[in-house]
Residue frames as qw, qx, qy, qz and C-alpha x, y, z in Angstrom:
[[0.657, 0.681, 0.296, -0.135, 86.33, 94.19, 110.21],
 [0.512, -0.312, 0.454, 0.659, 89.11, 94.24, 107.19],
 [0.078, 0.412, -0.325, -0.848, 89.12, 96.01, 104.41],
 [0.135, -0.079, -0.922, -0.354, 87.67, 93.22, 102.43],
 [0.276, -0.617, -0.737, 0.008, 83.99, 93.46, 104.43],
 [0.002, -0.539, -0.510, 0.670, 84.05, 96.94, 105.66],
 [0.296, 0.757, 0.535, 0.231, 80.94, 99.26, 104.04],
 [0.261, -0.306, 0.152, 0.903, 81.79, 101.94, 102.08],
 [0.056, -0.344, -0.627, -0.697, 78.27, 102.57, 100.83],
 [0.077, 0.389, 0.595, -0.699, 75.76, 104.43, 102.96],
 [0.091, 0.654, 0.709, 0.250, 71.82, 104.85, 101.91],
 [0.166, -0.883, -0.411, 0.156, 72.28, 108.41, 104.02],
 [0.493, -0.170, 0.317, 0.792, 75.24, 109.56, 101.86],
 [0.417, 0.714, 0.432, -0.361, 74.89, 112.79, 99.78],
 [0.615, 0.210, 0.539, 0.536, 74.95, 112.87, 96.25],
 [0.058, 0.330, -0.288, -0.897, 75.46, 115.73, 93.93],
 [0.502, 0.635, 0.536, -0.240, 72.09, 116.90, 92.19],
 [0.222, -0.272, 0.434, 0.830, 72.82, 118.58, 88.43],
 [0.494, 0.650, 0.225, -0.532, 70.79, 119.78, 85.97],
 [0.844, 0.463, 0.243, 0.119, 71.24, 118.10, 82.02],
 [0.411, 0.818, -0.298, 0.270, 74.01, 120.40, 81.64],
 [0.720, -0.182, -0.405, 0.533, 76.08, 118.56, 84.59],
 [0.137, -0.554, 0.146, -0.808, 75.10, 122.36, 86.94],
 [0.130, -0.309, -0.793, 0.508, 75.20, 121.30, 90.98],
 [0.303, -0.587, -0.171, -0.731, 71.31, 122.28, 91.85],
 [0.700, -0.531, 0.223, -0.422, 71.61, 120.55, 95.46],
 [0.127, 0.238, -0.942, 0.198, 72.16, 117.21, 97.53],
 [0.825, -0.238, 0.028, -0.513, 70.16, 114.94, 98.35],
 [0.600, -0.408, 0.667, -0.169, 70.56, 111.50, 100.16],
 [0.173, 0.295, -0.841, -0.420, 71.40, 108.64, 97.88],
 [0.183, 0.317, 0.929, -0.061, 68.29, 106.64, 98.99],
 [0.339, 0.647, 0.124, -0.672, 66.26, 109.97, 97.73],
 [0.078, 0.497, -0.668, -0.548, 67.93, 109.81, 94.72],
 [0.166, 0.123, -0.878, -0.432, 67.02, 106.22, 93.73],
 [0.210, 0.404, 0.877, -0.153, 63.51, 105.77, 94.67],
 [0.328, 0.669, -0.034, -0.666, 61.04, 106.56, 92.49],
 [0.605, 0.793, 0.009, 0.068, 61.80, 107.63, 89.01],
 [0.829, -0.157, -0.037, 0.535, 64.82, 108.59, 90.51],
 [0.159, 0.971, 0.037, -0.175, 66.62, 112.27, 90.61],
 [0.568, 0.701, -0.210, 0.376, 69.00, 113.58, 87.85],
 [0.422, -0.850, 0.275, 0.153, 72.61, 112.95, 90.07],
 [0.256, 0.752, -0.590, -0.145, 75.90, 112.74, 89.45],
 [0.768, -0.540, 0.344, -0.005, 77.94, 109.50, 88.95],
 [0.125, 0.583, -0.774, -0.213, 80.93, 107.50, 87.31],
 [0.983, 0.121, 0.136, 0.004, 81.73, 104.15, 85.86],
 [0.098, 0.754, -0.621, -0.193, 85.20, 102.92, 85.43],
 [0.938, 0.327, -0.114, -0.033, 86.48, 100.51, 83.28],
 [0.269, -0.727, 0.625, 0.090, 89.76, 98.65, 84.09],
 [0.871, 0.439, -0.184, -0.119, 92.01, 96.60, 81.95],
 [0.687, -0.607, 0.346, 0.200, 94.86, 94.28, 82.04],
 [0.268, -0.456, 0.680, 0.508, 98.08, 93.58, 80.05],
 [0.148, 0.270, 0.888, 0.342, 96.19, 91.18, 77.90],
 [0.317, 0.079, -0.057, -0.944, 93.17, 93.94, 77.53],
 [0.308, -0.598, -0.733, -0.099, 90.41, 91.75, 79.01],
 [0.364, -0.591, -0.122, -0.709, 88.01, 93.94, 81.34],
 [0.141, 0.038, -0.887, 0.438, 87.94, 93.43, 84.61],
 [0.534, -0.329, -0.260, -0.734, 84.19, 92.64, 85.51],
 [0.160, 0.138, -0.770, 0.602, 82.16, 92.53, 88.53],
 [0.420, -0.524, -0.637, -0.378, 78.95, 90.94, 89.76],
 [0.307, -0.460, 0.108, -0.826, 77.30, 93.51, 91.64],
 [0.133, 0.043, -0.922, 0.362, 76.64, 91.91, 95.88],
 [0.170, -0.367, -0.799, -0.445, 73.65, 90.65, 96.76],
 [0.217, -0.491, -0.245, 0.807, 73.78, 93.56, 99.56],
 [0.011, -0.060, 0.366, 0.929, 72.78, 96.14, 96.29],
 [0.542, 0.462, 0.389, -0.584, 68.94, 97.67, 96.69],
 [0.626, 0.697, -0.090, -0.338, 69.34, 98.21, 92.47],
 [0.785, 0.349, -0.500, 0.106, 70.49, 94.97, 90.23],
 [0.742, -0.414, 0.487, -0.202, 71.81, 92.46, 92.97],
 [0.737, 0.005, 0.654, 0.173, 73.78, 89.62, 91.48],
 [0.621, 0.754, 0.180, -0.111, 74.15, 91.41, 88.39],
 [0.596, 0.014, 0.196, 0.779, 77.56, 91.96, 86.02],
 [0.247, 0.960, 0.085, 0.105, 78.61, 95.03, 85.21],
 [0.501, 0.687, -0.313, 0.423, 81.76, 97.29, 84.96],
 [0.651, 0.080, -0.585, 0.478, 84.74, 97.10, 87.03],
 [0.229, -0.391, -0.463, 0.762, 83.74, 99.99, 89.63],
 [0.013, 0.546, 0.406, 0.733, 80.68, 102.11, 89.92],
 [0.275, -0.637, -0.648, 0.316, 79.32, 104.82, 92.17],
 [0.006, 0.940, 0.277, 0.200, 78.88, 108.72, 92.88],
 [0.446, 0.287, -0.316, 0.787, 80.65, 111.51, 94.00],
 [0.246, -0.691, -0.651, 0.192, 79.33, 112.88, 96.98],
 [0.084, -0.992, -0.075, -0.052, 78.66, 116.36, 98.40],
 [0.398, -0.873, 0.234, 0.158, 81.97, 118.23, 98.12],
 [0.688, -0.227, 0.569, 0.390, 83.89, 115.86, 95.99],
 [0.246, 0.594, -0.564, -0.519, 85.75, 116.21, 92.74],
 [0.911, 0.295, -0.285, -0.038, 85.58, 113.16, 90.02],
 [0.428, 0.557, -0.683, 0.200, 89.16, 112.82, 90.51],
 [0.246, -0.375, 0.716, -0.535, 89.19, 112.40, 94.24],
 [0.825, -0.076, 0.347, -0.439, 85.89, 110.12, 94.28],
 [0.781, 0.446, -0.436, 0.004, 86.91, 108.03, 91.17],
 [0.346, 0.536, -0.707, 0.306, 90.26, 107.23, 93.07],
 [0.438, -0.351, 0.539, -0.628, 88.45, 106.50, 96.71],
 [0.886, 0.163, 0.066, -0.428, 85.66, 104.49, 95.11],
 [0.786, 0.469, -0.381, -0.128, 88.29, 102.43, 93.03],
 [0.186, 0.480, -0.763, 0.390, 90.44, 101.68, 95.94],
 [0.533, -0.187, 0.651, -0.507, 87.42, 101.07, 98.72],
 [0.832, 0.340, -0.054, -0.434, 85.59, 98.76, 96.14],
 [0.956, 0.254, -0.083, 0.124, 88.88, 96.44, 94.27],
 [0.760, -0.488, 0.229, 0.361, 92.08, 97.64, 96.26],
 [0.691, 0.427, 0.308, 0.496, 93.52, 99.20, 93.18],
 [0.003, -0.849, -0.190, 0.493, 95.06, 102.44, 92.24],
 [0.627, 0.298, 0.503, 0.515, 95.67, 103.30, 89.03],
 [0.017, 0.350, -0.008, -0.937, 95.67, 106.55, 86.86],
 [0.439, 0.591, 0.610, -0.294, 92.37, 107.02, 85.11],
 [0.021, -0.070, 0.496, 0.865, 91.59, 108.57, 81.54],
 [0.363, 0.434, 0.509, -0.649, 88.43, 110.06, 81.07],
 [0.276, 0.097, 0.838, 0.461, 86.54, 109.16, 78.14],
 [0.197, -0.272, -0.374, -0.864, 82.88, 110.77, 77.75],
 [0.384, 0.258, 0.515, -0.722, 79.24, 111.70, 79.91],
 [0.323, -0.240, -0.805, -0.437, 76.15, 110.10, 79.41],
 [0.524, -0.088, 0.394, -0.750, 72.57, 110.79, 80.87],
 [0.425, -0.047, -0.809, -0.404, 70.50, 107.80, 81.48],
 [0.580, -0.178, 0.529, -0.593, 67.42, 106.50, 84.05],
 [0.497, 0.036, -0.865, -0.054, 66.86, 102.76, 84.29],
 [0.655, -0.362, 0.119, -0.652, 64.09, 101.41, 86.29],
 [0.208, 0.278, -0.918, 0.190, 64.39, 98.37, 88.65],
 [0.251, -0.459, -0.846, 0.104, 60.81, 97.44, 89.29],
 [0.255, -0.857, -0.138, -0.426, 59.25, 99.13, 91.85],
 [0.670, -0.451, -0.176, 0.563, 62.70, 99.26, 94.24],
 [0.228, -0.768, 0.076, 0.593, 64.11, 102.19, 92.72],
 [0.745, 0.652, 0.066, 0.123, 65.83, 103.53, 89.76],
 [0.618, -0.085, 0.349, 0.699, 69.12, 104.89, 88.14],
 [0.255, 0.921, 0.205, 0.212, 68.73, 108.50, 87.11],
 [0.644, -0.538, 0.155, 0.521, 72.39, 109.56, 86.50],
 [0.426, 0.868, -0.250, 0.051, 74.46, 111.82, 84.31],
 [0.830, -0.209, 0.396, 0.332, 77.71, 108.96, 84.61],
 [0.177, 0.819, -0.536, -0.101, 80.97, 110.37, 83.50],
 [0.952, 0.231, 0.108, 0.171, 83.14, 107.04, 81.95],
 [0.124, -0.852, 0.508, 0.027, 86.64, 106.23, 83.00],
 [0.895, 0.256, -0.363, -0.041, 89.35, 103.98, 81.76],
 [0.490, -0.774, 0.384, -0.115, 92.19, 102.40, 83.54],
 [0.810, 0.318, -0.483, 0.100, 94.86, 99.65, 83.42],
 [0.284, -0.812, 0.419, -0.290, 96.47, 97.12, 85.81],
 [0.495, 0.492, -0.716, 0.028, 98.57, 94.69, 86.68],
 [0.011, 0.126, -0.900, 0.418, 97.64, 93.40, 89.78],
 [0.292, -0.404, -0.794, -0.347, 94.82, 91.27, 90.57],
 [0.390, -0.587, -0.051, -0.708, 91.88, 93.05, 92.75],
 [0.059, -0.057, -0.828, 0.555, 91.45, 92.85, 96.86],
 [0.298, -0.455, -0.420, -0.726, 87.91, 93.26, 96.14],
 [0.333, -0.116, 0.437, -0.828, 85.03, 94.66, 98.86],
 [0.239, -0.203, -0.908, -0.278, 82.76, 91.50, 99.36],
 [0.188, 0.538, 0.483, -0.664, 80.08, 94.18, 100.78],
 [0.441, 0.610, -0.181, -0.634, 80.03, 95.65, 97.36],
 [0.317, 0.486, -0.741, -0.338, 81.34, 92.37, 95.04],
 [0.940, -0.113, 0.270, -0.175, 79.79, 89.21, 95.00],
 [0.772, 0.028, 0.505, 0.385, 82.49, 87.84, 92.25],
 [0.149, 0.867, -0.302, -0.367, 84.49, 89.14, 89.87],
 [0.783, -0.046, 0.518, 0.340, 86.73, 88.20, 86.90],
 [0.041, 0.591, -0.349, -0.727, 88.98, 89.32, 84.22],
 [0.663, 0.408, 0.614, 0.131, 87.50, 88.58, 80.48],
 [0.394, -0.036, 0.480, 0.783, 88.49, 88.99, 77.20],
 [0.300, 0.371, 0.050, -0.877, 86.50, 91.32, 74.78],
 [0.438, -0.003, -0.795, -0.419, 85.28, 88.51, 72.26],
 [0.219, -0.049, -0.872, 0.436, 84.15, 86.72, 75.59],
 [0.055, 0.218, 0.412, -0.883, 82.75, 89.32, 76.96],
 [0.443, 0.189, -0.206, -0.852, 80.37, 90.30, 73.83],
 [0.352, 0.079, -0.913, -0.191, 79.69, 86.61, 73.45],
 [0.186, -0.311, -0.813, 0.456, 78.38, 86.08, 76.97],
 [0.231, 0.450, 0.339, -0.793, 75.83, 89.71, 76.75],
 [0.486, 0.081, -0.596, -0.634, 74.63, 88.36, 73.43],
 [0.379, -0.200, -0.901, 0.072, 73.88, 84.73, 74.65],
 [0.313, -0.526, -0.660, 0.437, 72.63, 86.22, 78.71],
 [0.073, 0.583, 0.028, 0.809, 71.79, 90.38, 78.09],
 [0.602, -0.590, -0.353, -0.406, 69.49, 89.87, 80.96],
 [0.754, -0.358, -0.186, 0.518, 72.68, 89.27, 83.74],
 [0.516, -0.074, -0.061, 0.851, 74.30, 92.66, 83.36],
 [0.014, 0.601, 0.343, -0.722, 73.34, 96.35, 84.59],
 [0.481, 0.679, 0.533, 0.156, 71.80, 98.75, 82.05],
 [0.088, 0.974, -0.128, -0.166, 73.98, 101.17, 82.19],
 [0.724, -0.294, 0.536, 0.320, 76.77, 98.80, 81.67],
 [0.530, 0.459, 0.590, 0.401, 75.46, 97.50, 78.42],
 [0.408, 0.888, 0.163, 0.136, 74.55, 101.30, 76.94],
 [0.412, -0.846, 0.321, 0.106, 78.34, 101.97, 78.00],
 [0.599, -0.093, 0.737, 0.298, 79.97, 98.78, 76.45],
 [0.571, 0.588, 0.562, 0.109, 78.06, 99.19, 73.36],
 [0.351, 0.932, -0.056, 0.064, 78.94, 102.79, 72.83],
 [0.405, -0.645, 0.554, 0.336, 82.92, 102.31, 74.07],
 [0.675, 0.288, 0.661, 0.156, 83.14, 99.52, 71.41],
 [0.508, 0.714, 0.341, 0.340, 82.00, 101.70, 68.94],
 [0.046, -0.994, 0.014, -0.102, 83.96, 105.28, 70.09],
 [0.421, -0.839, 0.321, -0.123, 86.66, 104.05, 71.73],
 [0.980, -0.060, 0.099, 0.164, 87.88, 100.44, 71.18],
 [0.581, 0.470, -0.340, 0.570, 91.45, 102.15, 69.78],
 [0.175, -0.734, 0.419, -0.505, 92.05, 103.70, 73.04],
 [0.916, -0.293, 0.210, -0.175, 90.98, 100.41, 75.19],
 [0.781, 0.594, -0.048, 0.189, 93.53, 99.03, 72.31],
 [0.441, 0.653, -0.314, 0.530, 96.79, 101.27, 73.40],
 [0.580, -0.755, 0.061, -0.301, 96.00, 101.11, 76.71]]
């Protein structure tokens, strides 16, 4: 198995529980976590850009209990029991698109998104930027496809299709855009 195919996502993995103020109250397994309503856990989203500040975006493999085949941001997932942002952020961003970059945190958000009756998204998601130069080795356990797009593009295509891309993406995109776009900008 090579990097490219090996799994770096387990259903019996534990995630940090927290309480609206981002306070560990436990762990629980990550398939706990998302069935249901889902329980309040920790996770991240990171945004990565190139020279030409397009986004690097990634449809989500068709391996993924919650949204399958869906776009969303360049690298999402949790920190588990024991881990720091920094440390997971960096793991995740390597085991996922082969990259390492330095990161710039940007701002927390609480949100729960329902996916039918498979499971939900109930997450307090801390939101990281990034920049690079080299083109992803991406994990085609976790990635069905991927591609870099511009920001005109980008909004164009979730106007036209909203219905293709995760919900935490979109309430992410929408509020970077508006908070943030100089920083994305100087990157």
């Amino acid at each position: 198995m090579t990097n490219k195919d090996k799994i770096v996502s387990f259903e019996d993995e534990l995630l940090i529980l927290v309480d609206e103020n981002d306070r560990e109250i436990g762990w629980e397994t990550k398939d706990v976590c998302h069935n249901g309503q889902g329980i309040l856990h920790r996770a991240f989203s990171i945004f990565i850009f190139d020279d030409r500040k397009q986004l690097l975006l990634q449809k989500r493999s068709a391996q993924k209990r919650l949204w399958p085949l869906y776009w969303s941001n360049s690298c999402c997932s949790h920190p588990r029991k024991g881990e720091s942002y920094q440390f997971a952020t960096a793991r995740r961003l390597e085991e996922e698109l082969g990259l390492k970059t330095p990161l710039q945190y940007l701002y927390k958000f609480k949100y729960q998104a329902l996916f039918g009756d498979l499971g939900a998204e109930h997450e307090l998601c801390s939101v990281y930027i990034g920049k690079t130069d080299q083109a992803p080795k991406v994990n085609r356990t976790e990635i069905d496809d991927w591609k870099f797009i511009s920001i005109d593009a980008l909004n164009a295509q979730m106007k036209a299709q909203p219905e293709n891309f995760t919900p935490w993406f979109k309430m992410e995109w929408d509020h970077m855009l508006q908070h943030y776009k100089v920083t994305i900008l100087s990157l």
